[in-house]
C-alpha positions, 0 to 999 in steps of 0.5 A: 477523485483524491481526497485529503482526509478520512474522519477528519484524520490527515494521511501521513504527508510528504516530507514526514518519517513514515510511520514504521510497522510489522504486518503478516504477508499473504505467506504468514511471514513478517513484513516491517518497514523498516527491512528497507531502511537504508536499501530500498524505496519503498511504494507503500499502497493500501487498497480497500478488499481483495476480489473486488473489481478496482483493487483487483484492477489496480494490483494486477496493473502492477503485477502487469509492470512488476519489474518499474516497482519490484527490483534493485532499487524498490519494494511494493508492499500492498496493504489491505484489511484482509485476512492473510488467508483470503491475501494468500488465495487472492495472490494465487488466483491472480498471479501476485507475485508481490507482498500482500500485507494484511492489516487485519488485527488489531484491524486496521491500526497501520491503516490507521497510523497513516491516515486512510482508514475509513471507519465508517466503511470498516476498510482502507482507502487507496493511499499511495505513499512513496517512501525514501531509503530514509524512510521519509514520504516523498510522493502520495495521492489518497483516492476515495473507495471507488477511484482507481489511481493511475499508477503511471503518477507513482511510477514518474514519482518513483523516477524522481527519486 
């Protein structure tokens, strides 16, 4: 079930600049949005909690299709409110071979900026958001805590591009 707002915050919409960031990845390294700028679409994903059974799901559904969200042309960047310790072992059990962005401290703030941080639950909801070489949105969909996305809808997105 999509839903349109956390907290009575709206999540970033299609057409605006996507808020930039620097995260620490599940290997310590710094991650920014902006890296991409000008060389790649970027597909923006922020899920709830590693080693839980949809996140796990959904991210090793995309591991399964890595090469339609991993090449030349796109980056995936999966973003949760876990440490980047617990993003390193959960990467390594399940074979993620894809940046694991933490957005543990200040917690939640990127998750925050765009709009899908459930402050009640303490974690993000699973936004989705295609972002241009310019940095714009192009393509979301925000689903509530227990909805897994079809990753099919992010991928015929990504081909509009």
């Amino acid at each position: 079930m999509a839903i349109e707002a956390i907290e009575g915050t709206a999540p970033v919409g299609v057409g605006t600049k996507a808020p930039d960031f620097e995260l620490k990845d599940n290997h310590g390294r710094t991650v920014s949005l902006a890296d991409f700028r000008g060389r790649k679409n970027v597909v923006l994903l922020f899920y709830p909690f590693a080693f839980t059974g949809v996140c796990t799901g959904e991210l090793c559904a995309l591991r399964d299709e890595l090469p339609r969200f991993v090449n030349d042309d796109t980056q995936l960047l999966a973003v949760s409110n876990d440490s980047i310790h617990t993003l390193r072992v959960f990467a390594e059990q399940e074979g993620l071979e894809y940046p694991l962005l933490s957005d543990f401290w200040p917690h939640g703030e990127v998750s925050r900026a765009y709009g899908v941080f459930d402050e009640e639950k303490g974690c993000a909801v699973r936004g989705t958001f295609i972002i241009d070489k310019e940095g714009v949105v192009r393509w979301t969909v925000v689903n509530g805590l227990p909805d897994a996305r079809d990753l099919n809808e992010y991928a015929a997105a990504l081909d509009t591009l």
